[in-house]
ROTOR-815115 format. One record per atom (N, C-alpha, C, O): atom name; z, x, y negated. Coordinates in steps of 0.001 Angstrom, whole numbers, plus 500000, padded with zeros to 6 digits. Atoms other than C-alpha are relative to their C-alpha. Layout:
<atoms>
atom at:CA; Z:Z; X:X; Y:Y
...
</atoms>
This chain:
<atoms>
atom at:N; Z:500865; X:499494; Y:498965
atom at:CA; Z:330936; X:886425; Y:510348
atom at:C; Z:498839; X:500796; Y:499418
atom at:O; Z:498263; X:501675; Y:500058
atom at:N; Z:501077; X:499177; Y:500378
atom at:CA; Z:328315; X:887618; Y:507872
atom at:C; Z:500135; X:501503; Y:499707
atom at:O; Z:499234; X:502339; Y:499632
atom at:N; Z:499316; X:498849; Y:500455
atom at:CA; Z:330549; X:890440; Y:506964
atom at:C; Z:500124; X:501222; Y:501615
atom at:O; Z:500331; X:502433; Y:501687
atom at:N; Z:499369; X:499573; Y:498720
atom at:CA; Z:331088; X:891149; Y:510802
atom at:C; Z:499014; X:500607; Y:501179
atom at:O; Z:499101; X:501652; Y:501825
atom at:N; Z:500662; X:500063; Y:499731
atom at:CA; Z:328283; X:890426; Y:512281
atom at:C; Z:498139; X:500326; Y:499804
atom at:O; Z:497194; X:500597; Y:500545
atom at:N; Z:501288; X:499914; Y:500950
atom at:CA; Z:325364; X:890617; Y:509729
atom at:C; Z:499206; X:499065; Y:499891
atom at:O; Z:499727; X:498085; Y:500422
atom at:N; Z:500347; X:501122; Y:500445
atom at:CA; Z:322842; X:888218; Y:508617
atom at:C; Z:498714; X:500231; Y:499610
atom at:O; Z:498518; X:500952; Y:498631
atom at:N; Z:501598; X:499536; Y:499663
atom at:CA; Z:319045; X:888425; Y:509162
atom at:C; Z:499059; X:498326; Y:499317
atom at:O; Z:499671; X:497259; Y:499259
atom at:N; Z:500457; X:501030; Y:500572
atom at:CA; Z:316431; X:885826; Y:507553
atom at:C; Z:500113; X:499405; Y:498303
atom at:O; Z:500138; X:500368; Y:497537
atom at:N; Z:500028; X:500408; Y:500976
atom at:CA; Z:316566; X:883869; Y:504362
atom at:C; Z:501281; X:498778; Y:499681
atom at:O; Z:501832; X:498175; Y:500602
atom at:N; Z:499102; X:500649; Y:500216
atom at:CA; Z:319050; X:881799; Y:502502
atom at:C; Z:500100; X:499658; Y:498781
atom at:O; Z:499623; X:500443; Y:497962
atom at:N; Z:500278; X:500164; Y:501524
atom at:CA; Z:319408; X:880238; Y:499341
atom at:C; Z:501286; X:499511; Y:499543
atom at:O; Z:501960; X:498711; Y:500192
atom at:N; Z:498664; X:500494; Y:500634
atom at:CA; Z:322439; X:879846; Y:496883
atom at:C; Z:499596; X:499894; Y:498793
atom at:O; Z:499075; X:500715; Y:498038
atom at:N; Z:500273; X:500412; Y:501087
atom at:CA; Z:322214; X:877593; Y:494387
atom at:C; Z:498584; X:499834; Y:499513
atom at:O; Z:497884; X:499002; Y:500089
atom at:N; Z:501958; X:500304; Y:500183
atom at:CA; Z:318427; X:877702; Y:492891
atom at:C; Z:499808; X:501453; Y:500832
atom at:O; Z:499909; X:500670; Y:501776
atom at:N; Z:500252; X:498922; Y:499752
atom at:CA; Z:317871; X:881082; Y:494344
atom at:C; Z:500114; X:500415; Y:501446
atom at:O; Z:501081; X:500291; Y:502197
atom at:N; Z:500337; X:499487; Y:498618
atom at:CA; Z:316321; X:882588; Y:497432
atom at:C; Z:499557; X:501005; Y:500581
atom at:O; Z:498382; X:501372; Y:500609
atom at:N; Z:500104; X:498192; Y:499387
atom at:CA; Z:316879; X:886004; Y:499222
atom at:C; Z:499517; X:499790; Y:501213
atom at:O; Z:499780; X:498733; Y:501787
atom at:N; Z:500066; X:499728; Y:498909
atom at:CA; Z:315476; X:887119; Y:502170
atom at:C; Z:499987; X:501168; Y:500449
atom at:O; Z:498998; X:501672; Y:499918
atom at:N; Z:499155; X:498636; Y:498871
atom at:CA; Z:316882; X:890562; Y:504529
atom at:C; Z:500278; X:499946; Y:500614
atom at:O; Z:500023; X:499119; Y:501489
atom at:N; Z:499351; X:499763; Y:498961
atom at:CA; Z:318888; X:891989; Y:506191
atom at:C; Z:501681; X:500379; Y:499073
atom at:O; Z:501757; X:500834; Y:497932
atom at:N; Z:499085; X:499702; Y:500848
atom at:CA; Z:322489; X:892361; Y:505198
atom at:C; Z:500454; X:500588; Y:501690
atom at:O; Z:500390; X:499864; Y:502684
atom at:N; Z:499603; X:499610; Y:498597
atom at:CA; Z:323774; X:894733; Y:508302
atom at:C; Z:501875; X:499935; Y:500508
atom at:O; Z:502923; X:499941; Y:499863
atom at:N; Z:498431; X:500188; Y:499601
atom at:CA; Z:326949; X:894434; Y:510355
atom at:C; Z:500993; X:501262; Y:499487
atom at:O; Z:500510; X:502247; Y:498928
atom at:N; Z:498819; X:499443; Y:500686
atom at:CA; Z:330024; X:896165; Y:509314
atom at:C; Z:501184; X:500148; Y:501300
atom at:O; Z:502404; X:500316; Y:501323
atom at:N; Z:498491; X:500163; Y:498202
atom at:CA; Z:331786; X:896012; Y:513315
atom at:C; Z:501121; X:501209; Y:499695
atom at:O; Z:502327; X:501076; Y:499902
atom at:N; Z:498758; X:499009; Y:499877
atom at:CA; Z:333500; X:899436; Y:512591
atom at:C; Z:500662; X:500003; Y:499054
atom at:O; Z:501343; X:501025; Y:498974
atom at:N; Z:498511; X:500625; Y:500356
atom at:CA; Z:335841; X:897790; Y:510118
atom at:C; Z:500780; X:499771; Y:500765
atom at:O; Z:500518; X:499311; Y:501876
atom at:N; Z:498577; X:500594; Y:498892
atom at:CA; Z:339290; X:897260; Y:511536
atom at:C; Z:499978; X:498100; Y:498635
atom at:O; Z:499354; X:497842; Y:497606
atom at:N; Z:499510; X:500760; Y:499931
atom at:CA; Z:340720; X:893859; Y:511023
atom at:C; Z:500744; X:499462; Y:498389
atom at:O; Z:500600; X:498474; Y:497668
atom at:N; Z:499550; X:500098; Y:501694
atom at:CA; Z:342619; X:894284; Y:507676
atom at:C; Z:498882; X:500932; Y:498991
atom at:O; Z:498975; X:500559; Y:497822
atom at:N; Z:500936; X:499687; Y:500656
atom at:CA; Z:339968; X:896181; Y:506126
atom at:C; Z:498675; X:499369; Y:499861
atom at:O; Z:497769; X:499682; Y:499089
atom at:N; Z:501482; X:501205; Y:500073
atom at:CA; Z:337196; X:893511; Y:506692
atom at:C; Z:500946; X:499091; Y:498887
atom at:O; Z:500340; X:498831; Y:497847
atom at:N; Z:499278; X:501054; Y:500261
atom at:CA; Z:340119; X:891089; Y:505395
atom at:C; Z:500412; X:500323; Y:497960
atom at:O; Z:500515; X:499538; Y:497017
atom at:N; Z:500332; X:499736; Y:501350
atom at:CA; Z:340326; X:893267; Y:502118
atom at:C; Z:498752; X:499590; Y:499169
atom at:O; Z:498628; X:498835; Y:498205
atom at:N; Z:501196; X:500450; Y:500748
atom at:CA; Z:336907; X:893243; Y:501318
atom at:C; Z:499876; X:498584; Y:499959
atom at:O; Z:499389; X:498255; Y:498877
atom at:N; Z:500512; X:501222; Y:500462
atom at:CA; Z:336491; X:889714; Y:501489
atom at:C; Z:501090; X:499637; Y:499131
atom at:O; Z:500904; X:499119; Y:498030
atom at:N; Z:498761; X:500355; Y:501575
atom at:CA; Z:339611; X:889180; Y:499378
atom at:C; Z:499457; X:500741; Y:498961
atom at:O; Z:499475; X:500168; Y:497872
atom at:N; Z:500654; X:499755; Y:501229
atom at:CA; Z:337962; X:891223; Y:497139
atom at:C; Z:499170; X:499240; Y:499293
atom at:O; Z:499365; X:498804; Y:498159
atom at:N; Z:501304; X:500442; Y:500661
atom at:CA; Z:334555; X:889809; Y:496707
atom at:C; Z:500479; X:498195; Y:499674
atom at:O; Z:499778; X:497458; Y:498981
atom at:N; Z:499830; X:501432; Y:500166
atom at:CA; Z:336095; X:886269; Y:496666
atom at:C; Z:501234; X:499825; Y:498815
atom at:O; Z:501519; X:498789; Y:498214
atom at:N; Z:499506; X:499985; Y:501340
atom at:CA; Z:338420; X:887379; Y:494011
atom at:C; Z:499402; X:500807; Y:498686
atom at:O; Z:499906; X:500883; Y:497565
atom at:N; Z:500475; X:499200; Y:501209
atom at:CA; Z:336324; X:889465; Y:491892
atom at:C; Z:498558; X:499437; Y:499673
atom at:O; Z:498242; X:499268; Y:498495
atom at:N; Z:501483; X:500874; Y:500338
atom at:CA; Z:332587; X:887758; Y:492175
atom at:C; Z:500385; X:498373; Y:499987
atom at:O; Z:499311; X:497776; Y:500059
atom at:N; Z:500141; X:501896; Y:500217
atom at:CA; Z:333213; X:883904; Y:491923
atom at:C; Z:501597; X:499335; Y:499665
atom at:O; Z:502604; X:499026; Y:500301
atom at:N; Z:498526; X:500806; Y:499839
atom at:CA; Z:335922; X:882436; Y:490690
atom at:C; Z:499795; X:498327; Y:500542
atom at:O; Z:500834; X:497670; Y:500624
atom at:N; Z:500092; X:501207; Y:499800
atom at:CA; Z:334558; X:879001; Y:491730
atom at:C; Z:500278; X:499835; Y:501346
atom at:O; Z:500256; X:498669; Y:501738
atom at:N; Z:499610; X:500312; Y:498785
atom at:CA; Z:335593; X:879756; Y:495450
atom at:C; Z:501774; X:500168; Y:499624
atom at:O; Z:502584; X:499893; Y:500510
atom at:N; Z:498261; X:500285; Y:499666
atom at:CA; Z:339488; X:880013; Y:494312
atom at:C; Z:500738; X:498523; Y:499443
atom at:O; Z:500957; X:498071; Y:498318
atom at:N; Z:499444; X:501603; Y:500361
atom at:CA; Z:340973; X:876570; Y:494420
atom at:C; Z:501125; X:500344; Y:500244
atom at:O; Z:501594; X:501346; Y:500784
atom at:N; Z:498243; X:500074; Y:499343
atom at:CA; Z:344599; X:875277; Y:494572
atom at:C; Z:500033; X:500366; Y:501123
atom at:O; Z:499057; X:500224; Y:501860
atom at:N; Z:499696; X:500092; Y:498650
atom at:CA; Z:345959; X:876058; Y:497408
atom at:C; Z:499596; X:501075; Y:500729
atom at:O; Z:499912; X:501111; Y:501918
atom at:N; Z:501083; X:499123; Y:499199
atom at:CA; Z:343693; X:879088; Y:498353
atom at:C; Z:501202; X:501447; Y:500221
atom at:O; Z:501984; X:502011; Y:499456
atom at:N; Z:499511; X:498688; Y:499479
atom at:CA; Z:345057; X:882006; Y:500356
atom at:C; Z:499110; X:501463; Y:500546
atom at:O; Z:498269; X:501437; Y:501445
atom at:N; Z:500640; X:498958; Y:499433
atom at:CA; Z:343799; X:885336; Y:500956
atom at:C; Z:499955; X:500216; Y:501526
atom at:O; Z:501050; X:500084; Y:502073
atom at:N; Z:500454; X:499704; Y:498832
atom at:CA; Z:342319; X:886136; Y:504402
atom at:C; Z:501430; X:501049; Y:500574
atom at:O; Z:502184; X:501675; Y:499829
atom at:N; Z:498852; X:499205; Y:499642
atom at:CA; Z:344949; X:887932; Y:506583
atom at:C; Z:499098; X:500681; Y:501286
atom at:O; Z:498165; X:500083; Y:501822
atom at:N; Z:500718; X:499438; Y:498943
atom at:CA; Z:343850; X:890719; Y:509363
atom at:C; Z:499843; X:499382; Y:501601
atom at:O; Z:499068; X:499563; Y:502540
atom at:N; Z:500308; X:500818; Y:498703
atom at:CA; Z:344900; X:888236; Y:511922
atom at:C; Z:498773; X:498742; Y:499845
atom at:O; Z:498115; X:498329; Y:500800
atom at:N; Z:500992; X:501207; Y:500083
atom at:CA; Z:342589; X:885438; Y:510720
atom at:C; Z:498668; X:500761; Y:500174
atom at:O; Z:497700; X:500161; Y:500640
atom at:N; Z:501145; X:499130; Y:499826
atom at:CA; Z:340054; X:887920; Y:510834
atom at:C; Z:499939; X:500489; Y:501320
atom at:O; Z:498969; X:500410; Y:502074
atom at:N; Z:500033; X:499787; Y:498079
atom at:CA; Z:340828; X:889027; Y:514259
atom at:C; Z:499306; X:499013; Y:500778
atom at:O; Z:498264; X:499065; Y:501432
atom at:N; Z:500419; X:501442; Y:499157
atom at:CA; Z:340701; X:885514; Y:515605
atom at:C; Z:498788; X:499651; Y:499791
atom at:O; Z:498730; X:498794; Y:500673
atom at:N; Z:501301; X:500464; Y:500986
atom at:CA; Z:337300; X:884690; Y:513998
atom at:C; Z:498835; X:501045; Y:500710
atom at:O; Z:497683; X:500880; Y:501110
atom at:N; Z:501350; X:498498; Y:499229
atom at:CA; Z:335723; X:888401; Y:515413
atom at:C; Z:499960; X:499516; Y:501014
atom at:O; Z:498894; X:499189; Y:501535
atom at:N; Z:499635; X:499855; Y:498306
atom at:CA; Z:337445; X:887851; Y:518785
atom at:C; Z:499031; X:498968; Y:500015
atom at:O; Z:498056; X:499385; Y:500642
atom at:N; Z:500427; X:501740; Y:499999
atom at:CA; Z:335904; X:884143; Y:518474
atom at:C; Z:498489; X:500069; Y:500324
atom at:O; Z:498191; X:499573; Y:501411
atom at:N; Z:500860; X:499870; Y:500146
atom at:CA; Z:332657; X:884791; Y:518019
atom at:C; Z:499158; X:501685; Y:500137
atom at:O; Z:498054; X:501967; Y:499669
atom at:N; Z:500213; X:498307; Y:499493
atom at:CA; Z:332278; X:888838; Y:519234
atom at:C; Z:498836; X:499878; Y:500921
atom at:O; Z:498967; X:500755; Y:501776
atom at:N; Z:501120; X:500187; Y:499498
atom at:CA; Z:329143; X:887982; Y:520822
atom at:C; Z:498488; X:499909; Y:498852
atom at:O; Z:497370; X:500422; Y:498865
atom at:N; Z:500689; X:500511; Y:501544
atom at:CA; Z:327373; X:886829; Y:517601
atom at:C; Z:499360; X:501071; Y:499562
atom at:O; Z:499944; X:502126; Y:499311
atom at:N; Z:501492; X:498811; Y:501007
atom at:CA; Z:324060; X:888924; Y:516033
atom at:C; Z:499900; X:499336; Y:498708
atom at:O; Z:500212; X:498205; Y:498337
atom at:N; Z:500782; X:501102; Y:501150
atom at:CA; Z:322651; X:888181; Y:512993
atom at:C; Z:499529; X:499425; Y:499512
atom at:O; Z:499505; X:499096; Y:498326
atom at:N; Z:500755; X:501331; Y:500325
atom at:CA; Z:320390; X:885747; Y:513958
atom at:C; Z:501030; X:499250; Y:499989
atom at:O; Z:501263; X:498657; Y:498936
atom at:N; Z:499052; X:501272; Y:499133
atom at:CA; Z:323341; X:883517; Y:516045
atom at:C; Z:500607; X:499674; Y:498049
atom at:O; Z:500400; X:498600; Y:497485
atom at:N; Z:499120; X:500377; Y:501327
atom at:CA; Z:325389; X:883748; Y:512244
atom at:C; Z:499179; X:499194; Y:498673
atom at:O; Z:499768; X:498426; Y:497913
atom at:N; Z:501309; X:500682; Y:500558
atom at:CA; Z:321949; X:882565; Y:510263
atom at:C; Z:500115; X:498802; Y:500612
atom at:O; Z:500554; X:497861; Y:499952
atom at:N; Z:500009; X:501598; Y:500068
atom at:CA; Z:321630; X:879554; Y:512375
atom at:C; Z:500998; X:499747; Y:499966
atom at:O; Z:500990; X:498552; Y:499668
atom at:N; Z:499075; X:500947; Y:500213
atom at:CA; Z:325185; X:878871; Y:512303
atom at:C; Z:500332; X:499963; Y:498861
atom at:O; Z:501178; X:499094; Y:498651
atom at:N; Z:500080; X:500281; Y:501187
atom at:CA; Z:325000; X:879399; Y:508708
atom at:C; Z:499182; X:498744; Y:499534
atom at:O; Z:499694; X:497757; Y:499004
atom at:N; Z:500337; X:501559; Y:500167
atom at:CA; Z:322322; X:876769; Y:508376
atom at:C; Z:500576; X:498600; Y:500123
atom at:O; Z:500503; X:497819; Y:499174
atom at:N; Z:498757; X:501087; Y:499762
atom at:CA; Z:324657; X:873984; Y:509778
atom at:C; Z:501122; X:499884; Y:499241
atom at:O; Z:501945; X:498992; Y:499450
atom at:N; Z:498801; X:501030; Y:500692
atom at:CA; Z:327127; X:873886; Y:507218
atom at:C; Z:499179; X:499512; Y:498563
atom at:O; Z:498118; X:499811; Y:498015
atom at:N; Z:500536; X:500824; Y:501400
atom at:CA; Z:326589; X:871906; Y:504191
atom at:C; Z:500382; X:500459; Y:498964
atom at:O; Z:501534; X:500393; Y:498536
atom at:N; Z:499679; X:498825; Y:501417
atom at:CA; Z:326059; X:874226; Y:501053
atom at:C; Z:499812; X:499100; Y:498709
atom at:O; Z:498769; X:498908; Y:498084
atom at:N; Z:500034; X:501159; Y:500839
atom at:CA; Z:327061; X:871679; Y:498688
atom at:C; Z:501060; X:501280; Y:499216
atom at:O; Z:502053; X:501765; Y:499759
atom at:N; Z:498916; X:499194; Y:500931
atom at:CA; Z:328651; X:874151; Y:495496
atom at:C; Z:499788; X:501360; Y:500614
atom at:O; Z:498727; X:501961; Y:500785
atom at:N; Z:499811; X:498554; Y:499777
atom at:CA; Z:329948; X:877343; Y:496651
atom at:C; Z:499339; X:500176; Y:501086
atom at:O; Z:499416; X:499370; Y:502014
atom at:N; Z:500009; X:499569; Y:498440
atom at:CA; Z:328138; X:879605; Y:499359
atom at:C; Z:500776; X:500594; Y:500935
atom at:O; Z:500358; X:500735; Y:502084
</atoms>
């Protein structure tokens, strides 16, 4: 959603704490949002690829926009706060 939507406020990964704007990206299609994040999740961190891990597909990405296609970049901030950033962000 941060990719989709964008992502306004502050956030911290790991010891370290940014605060911006990272802006939405809506006029991606579906498999081209689904690239880039297969990218950045195979080329910046290898600590997000575990067993078992599959690359994003344009439908999972569909479902996820469609899902939440209301969503700014505050709504994705606080629902970023709510998960538990234990390890990887």
């Amino acid at each position: 959603m941060v990719l989709s939507a964008g992502l306004v406020g502050e956030i911290k990964i790991d010891t370290q704490t940014y605060r911006g704007l990272m802006p939405a990206q809506k006029g991606l299609k579906d498999a081209e949002m689904a690239a880039v994040l297969n990218h950045v999740l195979t080329s910046w961190s290898t600590r997000t690829l575990r067993k078992g891990w599959a690359p994003f597909t344009a439908n999972e990405v569909g479902l996820v926009r469609n899902k939440y296609k209301s969503f700014g970049a505050s709504d994705v901030a606080a629902m970023r706060r709510k998960v538990p950033q234990a390890g990887v962000q």
